[in-house]
PAFI-524380 format. One record per residue (C-alpha): residue in one letter; x, y, z. Coordinates in steps of 0.05 Angstrom, whole numbers, plus 5000, padded with zeros to 4 digits. Layout:
% residues N
aXYZ;...
% end
This chain:
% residues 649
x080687036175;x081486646245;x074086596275;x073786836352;x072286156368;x077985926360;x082386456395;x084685916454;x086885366394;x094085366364;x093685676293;x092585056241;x097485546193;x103485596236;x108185126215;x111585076290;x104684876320;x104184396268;x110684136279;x109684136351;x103783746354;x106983156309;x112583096351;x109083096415;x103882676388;x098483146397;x096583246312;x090182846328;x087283396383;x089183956344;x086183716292;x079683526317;x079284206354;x079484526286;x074784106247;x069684126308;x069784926304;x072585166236;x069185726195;x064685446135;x067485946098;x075285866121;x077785536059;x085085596070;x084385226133;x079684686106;x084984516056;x089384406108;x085884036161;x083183526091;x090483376074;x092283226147;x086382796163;x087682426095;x095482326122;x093782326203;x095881536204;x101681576173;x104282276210;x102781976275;x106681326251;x112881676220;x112682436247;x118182666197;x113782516138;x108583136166;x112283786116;x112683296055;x105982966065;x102483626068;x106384116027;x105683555959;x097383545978;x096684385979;x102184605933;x097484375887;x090784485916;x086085055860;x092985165812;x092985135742;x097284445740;x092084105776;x086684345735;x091584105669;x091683385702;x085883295729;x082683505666;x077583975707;x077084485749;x079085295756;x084685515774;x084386065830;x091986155838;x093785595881;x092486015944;x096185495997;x102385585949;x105786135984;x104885886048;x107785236029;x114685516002;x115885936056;x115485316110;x119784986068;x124285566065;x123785736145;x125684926159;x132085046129;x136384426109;x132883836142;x136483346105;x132782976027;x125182966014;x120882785967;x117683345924;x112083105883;x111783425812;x105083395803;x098883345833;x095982785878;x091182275844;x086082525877;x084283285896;x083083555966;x075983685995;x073483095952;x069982405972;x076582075997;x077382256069;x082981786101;x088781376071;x092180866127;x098180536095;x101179896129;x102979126130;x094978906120;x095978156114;x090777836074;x084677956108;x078378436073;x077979106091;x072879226154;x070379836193;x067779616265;x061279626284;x060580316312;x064880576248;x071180926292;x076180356278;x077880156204;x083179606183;x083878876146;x080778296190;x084677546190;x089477186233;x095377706234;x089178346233;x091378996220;x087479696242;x086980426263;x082280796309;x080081336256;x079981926306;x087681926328;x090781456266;x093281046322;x095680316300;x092079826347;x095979156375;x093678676324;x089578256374;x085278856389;x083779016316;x082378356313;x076778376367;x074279076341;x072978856270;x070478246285;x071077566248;x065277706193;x062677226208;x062276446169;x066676516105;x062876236041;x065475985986;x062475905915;x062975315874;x062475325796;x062074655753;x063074745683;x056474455657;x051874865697;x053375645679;x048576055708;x048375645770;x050575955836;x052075435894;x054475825961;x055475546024;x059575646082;x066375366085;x067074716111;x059574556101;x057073996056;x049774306055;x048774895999;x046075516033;x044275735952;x043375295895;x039975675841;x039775805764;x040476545761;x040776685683;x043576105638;x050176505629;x054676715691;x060376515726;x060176655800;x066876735841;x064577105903;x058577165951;x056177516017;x050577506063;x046778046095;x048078016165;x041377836178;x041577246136;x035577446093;x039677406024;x045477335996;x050077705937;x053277295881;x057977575825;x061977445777;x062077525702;x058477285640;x058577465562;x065077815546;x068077895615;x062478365637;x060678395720;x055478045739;x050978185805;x045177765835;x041877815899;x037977225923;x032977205976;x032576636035;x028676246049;x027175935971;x033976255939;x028976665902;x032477115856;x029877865871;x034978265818;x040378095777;x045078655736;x050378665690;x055879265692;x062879395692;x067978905685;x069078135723;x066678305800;x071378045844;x069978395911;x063378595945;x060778866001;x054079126041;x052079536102;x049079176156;x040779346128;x042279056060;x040379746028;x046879805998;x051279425959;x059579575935;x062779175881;x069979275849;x072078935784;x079279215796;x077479825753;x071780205781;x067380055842;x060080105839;x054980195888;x047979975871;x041979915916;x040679285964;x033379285952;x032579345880;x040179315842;x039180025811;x045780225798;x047480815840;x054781065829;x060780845784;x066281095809;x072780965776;x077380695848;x082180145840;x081079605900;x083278885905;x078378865960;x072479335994;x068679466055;x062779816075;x061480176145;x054379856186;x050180466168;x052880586096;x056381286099;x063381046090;x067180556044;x074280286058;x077980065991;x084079715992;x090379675938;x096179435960;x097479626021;x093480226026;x087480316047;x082580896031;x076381196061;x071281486023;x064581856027;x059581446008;x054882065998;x060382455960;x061381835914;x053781865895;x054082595885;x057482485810;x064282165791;x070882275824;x076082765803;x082282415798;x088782475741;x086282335675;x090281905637;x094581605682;x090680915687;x089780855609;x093780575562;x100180025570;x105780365612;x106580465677;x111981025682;x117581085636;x123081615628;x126781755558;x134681655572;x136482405574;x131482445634;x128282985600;x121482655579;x116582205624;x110781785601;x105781435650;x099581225625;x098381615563;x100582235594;x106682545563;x110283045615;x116983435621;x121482885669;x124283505701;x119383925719;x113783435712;x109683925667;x104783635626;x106583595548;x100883295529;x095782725529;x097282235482;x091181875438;x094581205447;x091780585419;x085480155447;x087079475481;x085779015416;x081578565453;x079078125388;x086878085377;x088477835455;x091778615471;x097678935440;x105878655444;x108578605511;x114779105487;x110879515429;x111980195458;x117980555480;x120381285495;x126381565471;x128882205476;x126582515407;x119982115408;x115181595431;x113380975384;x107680575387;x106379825356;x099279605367;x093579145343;x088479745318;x092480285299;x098679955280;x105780255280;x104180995306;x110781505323;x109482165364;x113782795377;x115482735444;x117883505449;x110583795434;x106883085439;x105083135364;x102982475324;x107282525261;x105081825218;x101881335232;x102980635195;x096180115189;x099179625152;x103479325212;x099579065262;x102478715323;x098378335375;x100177895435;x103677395401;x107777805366;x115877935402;x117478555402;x124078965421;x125379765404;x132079945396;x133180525460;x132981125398;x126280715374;x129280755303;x129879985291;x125579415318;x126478705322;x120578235326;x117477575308;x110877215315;x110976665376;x108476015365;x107675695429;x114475535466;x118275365408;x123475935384;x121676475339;x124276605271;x125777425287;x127778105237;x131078635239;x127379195214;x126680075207;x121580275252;x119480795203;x117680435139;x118079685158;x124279545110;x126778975134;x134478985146;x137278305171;x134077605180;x135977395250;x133976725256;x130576245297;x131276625372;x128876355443;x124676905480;x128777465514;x134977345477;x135777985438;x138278585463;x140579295428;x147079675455;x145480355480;x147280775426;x142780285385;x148380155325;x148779455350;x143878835373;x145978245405;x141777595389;x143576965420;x140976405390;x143175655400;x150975565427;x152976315399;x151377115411;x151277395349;x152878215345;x149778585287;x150979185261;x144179555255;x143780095203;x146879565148;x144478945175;x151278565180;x154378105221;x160178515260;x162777835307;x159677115339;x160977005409;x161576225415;x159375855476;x160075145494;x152675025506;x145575395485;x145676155512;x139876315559;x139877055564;x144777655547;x144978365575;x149178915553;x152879485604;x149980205612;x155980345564;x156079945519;x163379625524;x162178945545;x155878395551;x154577945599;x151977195581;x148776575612;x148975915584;x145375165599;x152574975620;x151475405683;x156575905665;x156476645664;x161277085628;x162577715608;x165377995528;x169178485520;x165378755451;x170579305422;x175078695422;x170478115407;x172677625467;x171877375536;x174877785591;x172677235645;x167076825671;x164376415725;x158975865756;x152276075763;x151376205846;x145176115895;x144676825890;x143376885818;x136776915807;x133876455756;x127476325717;x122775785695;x125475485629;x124474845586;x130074445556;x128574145488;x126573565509;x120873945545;x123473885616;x123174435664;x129674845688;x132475415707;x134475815666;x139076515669;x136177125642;x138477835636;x133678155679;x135178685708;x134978365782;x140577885757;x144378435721;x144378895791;x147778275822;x153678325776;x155279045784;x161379195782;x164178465762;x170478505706;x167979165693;x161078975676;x156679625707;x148679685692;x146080115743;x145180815721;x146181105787;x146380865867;x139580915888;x134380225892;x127180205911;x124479885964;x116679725975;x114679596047;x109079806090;x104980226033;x111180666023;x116880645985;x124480726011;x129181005970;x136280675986;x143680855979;x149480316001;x143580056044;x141680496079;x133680876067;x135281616045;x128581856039;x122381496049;x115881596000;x107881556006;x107581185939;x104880405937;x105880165867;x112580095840;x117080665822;x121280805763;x127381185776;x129981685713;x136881545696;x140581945747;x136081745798;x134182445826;x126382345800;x122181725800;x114681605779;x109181165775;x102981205728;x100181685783;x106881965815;x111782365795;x117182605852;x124082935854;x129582765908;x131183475942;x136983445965;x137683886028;x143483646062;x142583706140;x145684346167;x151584346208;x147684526279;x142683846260;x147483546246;x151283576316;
% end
């Protein structure tokens, strides 16, 4: 129920006042009226007011984005999906879930949006308060002094006031978050592990020069802002984080830890009492005075900053940046997806659209339910990790060729594991490629840069059904209906028939093949060749329908000749394949829609032109119509809700 108090304040549920307020740039009042007077015991409008304070920056910025940013954070908020991903949690009937559908109902056709299909990575009325999303340059992540403004410091500085998500001119964030003061750097000479030498750029004299324990490798530093100590880290023994703090004058070492992974970030409030560290994984905040570890809390950040008095934390990734409390942090670990940052994919769809795997979370590519969690193998470490190519969905299954577990095949309607396969082991070295229906593999063990003697083979016994030959890297490629593979190898593209392991035709060349592609279809291949040439095979009828010279636009990769020189070399990405769309009938795309990364969001473009624009930083997958598209932590569908006839006069 509304409290009395706030009789005289628009009503944070009607979805005119809200938006009102956006468009008239007003979000930031209404919002602080409401958190200044709202009912402890309000819960509906808490919800709210969290998602809109965690999206204020970006509403103000871009006012359309105010309906999709908040209906994708409550949709979800208490509902039994979230409680499924998050792997915690009751379910109490997603109570903001009504409300929701009928705004989007009452908006009417506003024209495509972004629907996420699943819940946000992390839950509302948790430790993360703000998210600001933006060109941040390469400066660290800073609050100012008094804590209201929060961006990334450096020449080109970027930053918001934290009250209104106003942008500041970037010479004023520059002057509110300050310059940090003297950058140091840390030296490390090979003889002397253990040693940490800091001193401030451009300075000959060492501010530390101290044997902390016989064994680490230090990489960053900071000083208290009182100059009393300073904070090493780095890494030692097998990759694990290493933390020292070491008093001035004397560089007397007071603690030293070891947890996590390689530290590569730190930071400290302005007493010293508390230090944050990231090693890319997890960020951990231990105690200034005595290096008791406090929290671990599992955030991704390239970088990290901590507020003067400790309360808040500013991580950055990419180009987001993300406020947390520092209090609700220490209070126990995070919720957040589970399973999304494990295992070795990022987001992949099967071809019929119907499945989606990112991390080791197996989900319906539709509907973006969640199938099931799949036990997928460990990183092989001992073995240097698993194949680059050793997993792949298809629409029937999911296959898996690791280091520990070895060749390991799951249902991918029910998320089953039905065999698994220890006797083939694959590791880093090995080259790897899955035919689309994951029946057949080809693969090889690398030996440096020389080529690699390669097999055909049945995924499901290891019978071994052609030898291919001696193949440079990235030269294989299966048709896909999977009856065929392509393998170029020296002056010729040989095309093999899979399921009997014969040659079906050789496509000659006048010089050594580079890279070869195959179209969406199947019909023709596309080839590139040290002559500079590309072309394009007609396959059902085994010859060349045409060809030309390589031009500035194609993009090309590092390559040695075999006299170990360094060129250019053509390779069917699929970058270069989207530049020959369309050319003597060659077509790859699957549909008409590219991603775009700028600014912490992601555009989503047709003939050019942004059709809907989407709060997701890390690179997108699109499913092969191009109406969905995920990340390991994203899953969204592409409403389209054409714009009504009165909008669109």
């Amino acid at each position: 129920m509304r409290s009395e108090t706030m009789a005289d304040v628009p009503d944070l549920l009607d979805p005119a006042v809200l938006e009102r307020a956006a468009a008239e740039g007003s979000l930031a009042r209404l919002v602080a009226d409401w958190t200044a007077r709202v009912a402890a015991g309000d819960e509906l409008r808490r919800v709210v007011l969290a998602a809109l304070r965690l999206d204020l920056a970006l509403i103000v910025r871009e006012p359309e984005l105010l309906f999709p940013c908040l209906y994708n954070r409550v949709y979800w908020h208490a509902s039994a999906e979230a409680a499924a991903f998050y792997g915690e949690g009751i379910d109490v009937g997603a109570p903001l879930r009504g409300w929701a559908e009928r705004w989007r109902a009452a908006r009417g056709r506003r024209g495509p949006w972004a629907r996420s299909l699943r819940p946000p990575e992390f839950p509302l009325l948790g430790p993360l308060r703000e998210e600001y999303r933006g060109a941040l340059g390469q400066g660290a992540p800073a609050f100012s002094r008094d804590g209201q403004v929060v961006g990334c410091a450096g020449a080109t500085a970027s930053a918001w006031e934290r009250a209104t998500g106003r942008a500041l001119p970037s010479e004023l964030a520059a002057q509110r978050l300050g310059d940090g003061g003297p950058e140091l750097e840390v030296r490390f000479d090979s003889g002397a592990w253990g040693w940490a030498r800091v001193r401030e750029r451009g300075r000959e004299k060492w501010l530390v020069e101290v044997d902390v324990d016989g064994d680490s490798k230090f990489d960053c530093a900071l000083r208290l802002a009182d100059g009393t100590a300073v904070i090493v880290a780095g890494w030692c023994a097998d990759y694990d984080g290493s933390i020292a703090r070491i008093d001035l004058p004397g560089a007397k070492v007071r603690w030293r830890v070891q947890l996590g992974g390689q530290i590569h970030a730190l930071a400290c409030d302005r007493a010293g009492a508390l230090v944050a560290a990231s090693d890319g994984a997890a960020v951990h905040l231990l105690d200034g005075t005595s290096g008791a570890t406090l929290a671990s809390a599992p955030l991704s950040a390239h970088a990290l900053g901590l507020a003067a008095d400790g309360s808040t934390l500013v991580t950055r990734h990419e180009d987001v940046l993300r406020v947390w409390d520092v209090a609700g942090l220490r209070r126990g670990r995070p919720v957040r997806l589970r399973g999304t940052h494990d295992g070795w994919i990022d987001a992949a769809f099967s071809p019929d659209g119907q499945r989606l795997i990112t991390g080791t979370l197996l989900c319906d590519g539709r509907d973006g339910r969640l199938v099931a969690r799949l036990d997928l193998d460990g990183p092989g470490c001992l073995e240097g990790g698993p194949p680059e190519d050793g997993r792949r969905l298809a629409d029937d299954r999911f296959v898996e060729m690791a280091p520990m577990r070895g060749v390991a095949i799951w249902d991918a309607r029910d998320g089953r594991r039905q065999r698994v396969d220890a006797g083939r082991r694959y590791g880093h070295t090995h080259e790897i490629v899955l035919s689309p229906d994951t029946r057949w593999y080809v693969h090889g063990r690398r030996r440096g840069a020389e080529p690699t003697e390669m097999r055909l083979c049945a995924v499901d016994d290891g019978s071994v059904r052609a030898e291919l030959g001696s193949i440079e890297r990235d030269c294989v490629v299966f048709t896909p209906d999977s009856q065929r593979v392509l393998v170029a190898a020296g002056e010729a593209v040989t095309v093999w028939r899979v399921p009997t392991g014969t040659r079906e035709a050789t496509l000659r060349h006048p010089a050594a093949v580079t890279g070869v592609g195959v179209a969406r279809d199947g019909s023709c291949a596309v080839t590139g060749a040290r002559d500079g040439v590309l072309r394009v095979w007609d396959l059902a009828r085994r010859e060349l329908r045409g060809s030309r010279p390589l031009a500035a636009e194609d993009p090309l990769q590092r390559s040695w000749s075999g006299r170990g020189e360094e060129t250019g070399a053509w390779r069917a990405t699929p970058e270069a394949l989207a530049r020959l769309e369309g050319w003597l009938g060659f077509s790859y795309a699957r549909h008409a829609s590219t991603p775009r990364r700028r600014d912490g969001l992601t555009d989503i473009l047709e003939a050019g032109r942004v059709r809907v624009r989407v709060p997701a930083q890390a690179r997108l997958e699109a499913a092969p119509d191009g109406s969905r598209w995920a990340s390991r932590v994203d899953h969204f569908v592409i409403e389209d809700e054409p714009l009504a006839a009165a909008a669109e006069t």
